[in-house]
Backbone as a printed PyTorch tensor [residue, N CA C, xyz], in Angstrom:
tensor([[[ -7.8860,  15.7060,  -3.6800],
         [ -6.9300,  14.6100,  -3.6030],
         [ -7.3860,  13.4860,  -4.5270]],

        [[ -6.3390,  12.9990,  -5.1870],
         [ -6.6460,  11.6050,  -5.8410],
         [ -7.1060,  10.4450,  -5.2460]],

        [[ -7.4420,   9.8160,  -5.9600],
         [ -7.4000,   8.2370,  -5.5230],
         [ -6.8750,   7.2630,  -6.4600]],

        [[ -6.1410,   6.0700,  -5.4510],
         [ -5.6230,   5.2730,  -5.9030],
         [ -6.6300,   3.5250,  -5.6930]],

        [[ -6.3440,   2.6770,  -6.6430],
         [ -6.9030,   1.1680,  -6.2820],
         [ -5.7590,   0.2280,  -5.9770]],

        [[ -6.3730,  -0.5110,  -4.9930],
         [ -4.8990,  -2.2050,  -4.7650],
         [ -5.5780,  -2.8750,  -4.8970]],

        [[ -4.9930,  -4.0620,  -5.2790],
         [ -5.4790,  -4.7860,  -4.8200],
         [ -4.6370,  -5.9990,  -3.6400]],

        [[ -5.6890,  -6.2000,  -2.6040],
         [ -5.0860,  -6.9690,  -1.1390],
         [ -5.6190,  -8.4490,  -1.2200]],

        [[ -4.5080,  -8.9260,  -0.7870],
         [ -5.1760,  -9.9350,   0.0200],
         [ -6.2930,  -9.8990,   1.1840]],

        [[ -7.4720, -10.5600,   1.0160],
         [ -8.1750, -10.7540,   1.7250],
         [ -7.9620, -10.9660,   3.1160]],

        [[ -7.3900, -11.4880,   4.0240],
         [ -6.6190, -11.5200,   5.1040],
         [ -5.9080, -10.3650,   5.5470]],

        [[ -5.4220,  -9.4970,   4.6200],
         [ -5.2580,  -7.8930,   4.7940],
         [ -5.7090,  -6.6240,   5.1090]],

        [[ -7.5000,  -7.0420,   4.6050],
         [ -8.3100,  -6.1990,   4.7940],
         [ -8.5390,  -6.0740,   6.4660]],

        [[ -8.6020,  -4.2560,   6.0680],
         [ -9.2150,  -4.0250,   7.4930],
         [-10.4330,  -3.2490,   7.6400]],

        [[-10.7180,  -2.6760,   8.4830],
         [-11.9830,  -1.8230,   9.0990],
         [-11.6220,  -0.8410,   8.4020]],

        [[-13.2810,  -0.3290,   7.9020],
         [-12.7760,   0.9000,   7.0040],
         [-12.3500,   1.0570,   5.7340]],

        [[-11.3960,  -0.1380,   4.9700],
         [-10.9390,  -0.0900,   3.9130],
         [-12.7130,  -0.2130,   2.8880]],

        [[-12.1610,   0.8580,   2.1010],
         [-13.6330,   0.6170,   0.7620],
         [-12.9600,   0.1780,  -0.0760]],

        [[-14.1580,  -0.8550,  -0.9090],
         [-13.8450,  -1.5350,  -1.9730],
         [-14.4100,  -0.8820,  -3.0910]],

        [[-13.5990,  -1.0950,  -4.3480],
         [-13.2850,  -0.4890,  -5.6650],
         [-13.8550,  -1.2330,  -6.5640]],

        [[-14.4720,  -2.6350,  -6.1030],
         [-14.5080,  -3.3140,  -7.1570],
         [-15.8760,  -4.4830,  -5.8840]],

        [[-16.8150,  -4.8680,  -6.8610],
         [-17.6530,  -5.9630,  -5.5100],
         [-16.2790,  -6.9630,  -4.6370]],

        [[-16.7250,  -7.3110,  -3.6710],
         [-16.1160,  -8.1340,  -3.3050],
         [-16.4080, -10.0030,  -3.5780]],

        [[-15.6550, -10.7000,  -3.9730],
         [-16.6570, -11.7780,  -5.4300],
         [-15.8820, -13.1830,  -4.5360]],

        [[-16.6840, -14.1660,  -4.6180],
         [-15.8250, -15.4210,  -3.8880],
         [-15.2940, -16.5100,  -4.9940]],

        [[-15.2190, -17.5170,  -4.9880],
         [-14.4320, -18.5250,  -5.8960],
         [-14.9930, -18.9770,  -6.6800]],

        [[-16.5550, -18.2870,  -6.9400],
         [-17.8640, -19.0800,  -8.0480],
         [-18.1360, -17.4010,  -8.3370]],

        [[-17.3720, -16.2330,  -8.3920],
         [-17.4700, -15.0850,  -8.8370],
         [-18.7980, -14.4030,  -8.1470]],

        [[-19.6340, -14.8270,  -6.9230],
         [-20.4980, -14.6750,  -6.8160],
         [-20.0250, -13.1780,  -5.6960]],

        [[-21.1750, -11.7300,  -6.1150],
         [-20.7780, -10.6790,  -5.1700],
         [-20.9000, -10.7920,  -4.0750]],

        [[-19.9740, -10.6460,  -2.9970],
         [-20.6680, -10.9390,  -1.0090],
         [-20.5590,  -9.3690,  -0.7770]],

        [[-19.7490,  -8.5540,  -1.2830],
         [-19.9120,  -7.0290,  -1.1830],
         [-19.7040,  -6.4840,  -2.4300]],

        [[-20.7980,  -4.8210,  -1.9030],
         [-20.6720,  -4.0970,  -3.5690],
         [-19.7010,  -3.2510,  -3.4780]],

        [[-19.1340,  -2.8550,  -4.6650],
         [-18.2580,  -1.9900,  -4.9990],
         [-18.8440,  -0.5940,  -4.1090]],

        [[-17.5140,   0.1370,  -3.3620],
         [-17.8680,   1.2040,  -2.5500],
         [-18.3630,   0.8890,  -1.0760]],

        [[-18.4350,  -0.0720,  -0.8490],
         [-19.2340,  -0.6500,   0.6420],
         [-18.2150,  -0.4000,   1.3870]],

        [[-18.1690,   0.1390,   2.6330],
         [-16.7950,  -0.0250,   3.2630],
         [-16.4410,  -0.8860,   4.5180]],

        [[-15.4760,  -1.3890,   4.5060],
         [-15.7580,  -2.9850,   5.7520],
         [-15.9330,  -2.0670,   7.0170]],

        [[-16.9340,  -3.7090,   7.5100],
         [-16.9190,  -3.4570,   9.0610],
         [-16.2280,  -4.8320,  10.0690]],

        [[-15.9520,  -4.7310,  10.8800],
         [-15.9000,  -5.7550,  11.0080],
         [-16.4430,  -7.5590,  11.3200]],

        [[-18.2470,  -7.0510,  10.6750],
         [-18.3790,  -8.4900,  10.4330],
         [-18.6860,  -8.7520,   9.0810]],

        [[-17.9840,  -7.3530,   8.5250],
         [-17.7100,  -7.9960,   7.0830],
         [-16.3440,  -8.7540,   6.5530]],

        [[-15.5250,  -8.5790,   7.6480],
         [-14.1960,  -9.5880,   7.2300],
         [-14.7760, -10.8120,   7.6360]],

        [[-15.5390, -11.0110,   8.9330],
         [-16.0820, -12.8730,   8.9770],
         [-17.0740, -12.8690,   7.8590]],

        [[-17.5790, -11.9440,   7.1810],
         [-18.0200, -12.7010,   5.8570],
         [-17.3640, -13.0040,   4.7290]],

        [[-15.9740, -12.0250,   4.7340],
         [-15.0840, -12.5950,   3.5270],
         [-14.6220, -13.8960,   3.7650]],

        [[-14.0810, -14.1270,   5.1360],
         [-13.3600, -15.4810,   5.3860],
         [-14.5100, -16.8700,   5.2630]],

        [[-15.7020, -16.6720,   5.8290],
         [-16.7530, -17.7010,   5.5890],
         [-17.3070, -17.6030,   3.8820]],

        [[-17.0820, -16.4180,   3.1380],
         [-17.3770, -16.7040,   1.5960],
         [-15.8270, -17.0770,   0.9710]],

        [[-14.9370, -17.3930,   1.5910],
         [-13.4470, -17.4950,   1.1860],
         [-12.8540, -16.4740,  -0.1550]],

        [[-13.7080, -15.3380,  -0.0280],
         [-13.1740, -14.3850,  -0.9460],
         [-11.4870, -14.3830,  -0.4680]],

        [[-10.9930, -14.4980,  -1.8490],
         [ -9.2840, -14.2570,  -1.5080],
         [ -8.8310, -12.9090,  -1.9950]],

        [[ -8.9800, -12.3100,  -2.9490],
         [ -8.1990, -11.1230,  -3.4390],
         [ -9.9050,  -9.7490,  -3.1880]],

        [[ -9.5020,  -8.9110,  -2.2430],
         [-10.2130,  -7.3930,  -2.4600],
         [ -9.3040,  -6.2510,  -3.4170]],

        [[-10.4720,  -5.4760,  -3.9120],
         [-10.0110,  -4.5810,  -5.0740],
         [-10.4270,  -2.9460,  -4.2600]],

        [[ -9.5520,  -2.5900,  -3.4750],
         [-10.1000,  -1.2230,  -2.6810],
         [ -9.2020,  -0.0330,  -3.2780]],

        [[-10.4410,   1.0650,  -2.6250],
         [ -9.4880,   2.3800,  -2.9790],
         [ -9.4600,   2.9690,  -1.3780]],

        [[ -8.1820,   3.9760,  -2.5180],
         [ -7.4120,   5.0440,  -0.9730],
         [ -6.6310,   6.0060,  -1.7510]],

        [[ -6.7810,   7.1450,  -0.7800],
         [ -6.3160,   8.4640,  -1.1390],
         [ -4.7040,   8.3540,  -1.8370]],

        [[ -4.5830,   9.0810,  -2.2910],
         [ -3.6970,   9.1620,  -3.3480],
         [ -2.8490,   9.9020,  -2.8680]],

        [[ -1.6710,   9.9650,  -2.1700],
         [ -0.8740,  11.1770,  -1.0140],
         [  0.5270,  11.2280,  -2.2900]],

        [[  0.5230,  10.9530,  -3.2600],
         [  1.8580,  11.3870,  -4.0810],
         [  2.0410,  12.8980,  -4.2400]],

        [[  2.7270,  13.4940,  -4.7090],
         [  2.7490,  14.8910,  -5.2590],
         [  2.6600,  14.4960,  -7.0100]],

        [[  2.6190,  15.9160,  -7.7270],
         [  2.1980,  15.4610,  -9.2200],
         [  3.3550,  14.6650,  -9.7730]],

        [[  4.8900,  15.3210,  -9.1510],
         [  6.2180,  14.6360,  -9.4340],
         [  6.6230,  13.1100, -10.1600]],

        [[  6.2600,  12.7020,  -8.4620],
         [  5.7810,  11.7360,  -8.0360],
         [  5.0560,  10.5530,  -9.2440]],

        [[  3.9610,  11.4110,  -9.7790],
         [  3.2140,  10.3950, -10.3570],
         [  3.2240,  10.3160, -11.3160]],

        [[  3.8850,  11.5120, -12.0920],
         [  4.5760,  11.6180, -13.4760],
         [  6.2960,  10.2900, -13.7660]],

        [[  6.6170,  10.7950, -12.7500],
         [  7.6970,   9.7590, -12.8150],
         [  7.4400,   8.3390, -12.5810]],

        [[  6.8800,   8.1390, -11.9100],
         [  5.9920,   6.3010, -11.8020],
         [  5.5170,   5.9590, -13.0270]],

        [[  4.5390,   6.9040, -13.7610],
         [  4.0540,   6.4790, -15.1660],
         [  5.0330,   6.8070, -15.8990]],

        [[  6.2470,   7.2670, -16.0140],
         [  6.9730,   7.0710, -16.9570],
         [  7.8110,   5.9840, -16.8060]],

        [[  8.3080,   4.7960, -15.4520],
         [  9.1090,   4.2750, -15.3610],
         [  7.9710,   2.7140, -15.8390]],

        [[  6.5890,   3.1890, -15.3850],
         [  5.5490,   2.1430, -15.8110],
         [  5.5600,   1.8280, -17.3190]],

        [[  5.6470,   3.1100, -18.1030],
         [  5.2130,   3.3020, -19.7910],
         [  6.5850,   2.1060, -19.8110]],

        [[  8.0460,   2.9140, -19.7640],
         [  8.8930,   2.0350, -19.8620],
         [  8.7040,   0.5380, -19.7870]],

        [[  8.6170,  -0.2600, -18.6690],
         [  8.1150,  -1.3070, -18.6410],
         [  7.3740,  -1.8860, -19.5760]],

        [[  6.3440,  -1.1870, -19.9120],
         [  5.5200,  -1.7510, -20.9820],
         [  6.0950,  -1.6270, -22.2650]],

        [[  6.6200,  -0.9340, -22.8160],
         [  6.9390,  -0.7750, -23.9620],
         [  8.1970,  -2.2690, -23.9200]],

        [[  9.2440,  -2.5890, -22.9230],
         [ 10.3160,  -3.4300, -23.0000],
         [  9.2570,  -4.2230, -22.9790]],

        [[  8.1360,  -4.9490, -22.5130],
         [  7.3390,  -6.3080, -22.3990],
         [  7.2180,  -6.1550, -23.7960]],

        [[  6.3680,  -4.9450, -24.7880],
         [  6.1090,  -5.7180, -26.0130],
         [  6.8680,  -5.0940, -26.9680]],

        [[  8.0890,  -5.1750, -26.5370],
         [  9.1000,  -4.8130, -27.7880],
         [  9.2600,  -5.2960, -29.4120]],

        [[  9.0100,  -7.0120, -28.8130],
         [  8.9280,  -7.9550, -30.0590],
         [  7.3670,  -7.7460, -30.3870]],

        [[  6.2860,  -7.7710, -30.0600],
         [  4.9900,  -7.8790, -30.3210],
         [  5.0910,  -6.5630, -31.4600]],

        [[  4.0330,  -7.5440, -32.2360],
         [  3.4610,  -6.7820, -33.5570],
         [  2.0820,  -6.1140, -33.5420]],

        [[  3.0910,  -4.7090, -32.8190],
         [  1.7550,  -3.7140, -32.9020],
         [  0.7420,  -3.2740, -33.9890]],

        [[  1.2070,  -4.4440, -35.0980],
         [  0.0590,  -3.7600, -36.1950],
         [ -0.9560,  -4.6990, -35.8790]],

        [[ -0.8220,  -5.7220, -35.3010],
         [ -2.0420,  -6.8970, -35.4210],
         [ -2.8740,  -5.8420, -34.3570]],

        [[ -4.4590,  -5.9370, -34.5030],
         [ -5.5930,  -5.3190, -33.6760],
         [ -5.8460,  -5.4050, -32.1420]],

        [[ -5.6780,  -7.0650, -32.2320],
         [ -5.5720,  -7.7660, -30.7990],
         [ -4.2950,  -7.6170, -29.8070]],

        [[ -3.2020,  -7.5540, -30.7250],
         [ -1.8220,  -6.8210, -29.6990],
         [ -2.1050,  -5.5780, -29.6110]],

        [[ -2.5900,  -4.5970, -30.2330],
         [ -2.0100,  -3.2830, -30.1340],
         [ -3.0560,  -3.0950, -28.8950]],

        [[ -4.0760,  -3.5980, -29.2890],
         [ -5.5470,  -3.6650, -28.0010],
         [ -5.0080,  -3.3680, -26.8230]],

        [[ -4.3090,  -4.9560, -26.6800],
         [ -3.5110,  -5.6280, -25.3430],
         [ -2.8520,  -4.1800, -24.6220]],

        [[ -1.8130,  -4.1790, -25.8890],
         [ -0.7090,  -3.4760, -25.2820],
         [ -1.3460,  -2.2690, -25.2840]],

        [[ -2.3880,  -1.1400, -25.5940],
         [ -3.1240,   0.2790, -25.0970],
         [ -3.4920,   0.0120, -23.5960]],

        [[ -4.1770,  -1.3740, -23.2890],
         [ -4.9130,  -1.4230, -22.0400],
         [ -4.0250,  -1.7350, -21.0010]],

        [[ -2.6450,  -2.5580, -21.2370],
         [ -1.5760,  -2.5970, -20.2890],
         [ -0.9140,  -1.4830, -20.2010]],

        [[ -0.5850,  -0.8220, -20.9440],
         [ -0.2590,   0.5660, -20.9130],
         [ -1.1340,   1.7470, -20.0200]],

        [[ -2.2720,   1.4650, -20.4180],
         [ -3.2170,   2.2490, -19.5860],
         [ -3.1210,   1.7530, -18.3370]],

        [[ -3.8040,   1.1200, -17.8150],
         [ -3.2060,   0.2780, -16.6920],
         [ -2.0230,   0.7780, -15.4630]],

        [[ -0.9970,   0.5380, -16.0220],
         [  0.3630,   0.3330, -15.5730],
         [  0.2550,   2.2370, -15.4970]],

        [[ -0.0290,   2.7510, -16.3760],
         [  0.0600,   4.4770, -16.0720],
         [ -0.4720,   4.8650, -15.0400]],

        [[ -1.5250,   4.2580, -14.5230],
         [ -2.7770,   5.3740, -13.5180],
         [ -2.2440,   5.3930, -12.5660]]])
């Protein structure tokens, strides 16, 4: 099975959810590492480090269908955002590979 990343609001998190990414407070400082999975006196440590946004993963329950058609309605999207942008400059085309990438997974 796949996996997928969200990202939640902090106030969202529950027991169990693993994080994808450290968990970082408003001076970027880590209060959890990437992969740790909450307990619950790790949500009174998010709320006392006022971490606001967690970056977690979770199983991936689409079929392949499914996820072919999402990244194609995603690619779409991206391509209408940089319709006008001048994909020859280095720094747009950059942009627009990594939003593209992105928006696909």
């Amino acid at each position: 099975m796949r996996n997928r990343i969200r990202y939640v609001p902090a106030f969202e998190a529950k027991v169990g959810m693993t994080l994808a990414e450290p968990a970082q407070d408003r001076q970027l400082s880590s209060v959890l590492p990437a992969g740790h999975t909450l307990t619950e006196e790790n949500l009174h440590q998010l709320v006392a480090h006022q971490v606001e946004l967690l970056c977690v993963v979770f199983e991936d329950a689409r079929i392949a269908e499914e996820v072919a058609s999402e990244a194609s309605i995603m690619a779409k999207r991206v391509l209408d955002t940089f319709q006008t942008a001048n994909l020859s400059d280095p720094l747009t085309a950059a942009l627009f590979n990594q939003v593209l990438t992105y928006r696909s997974a």
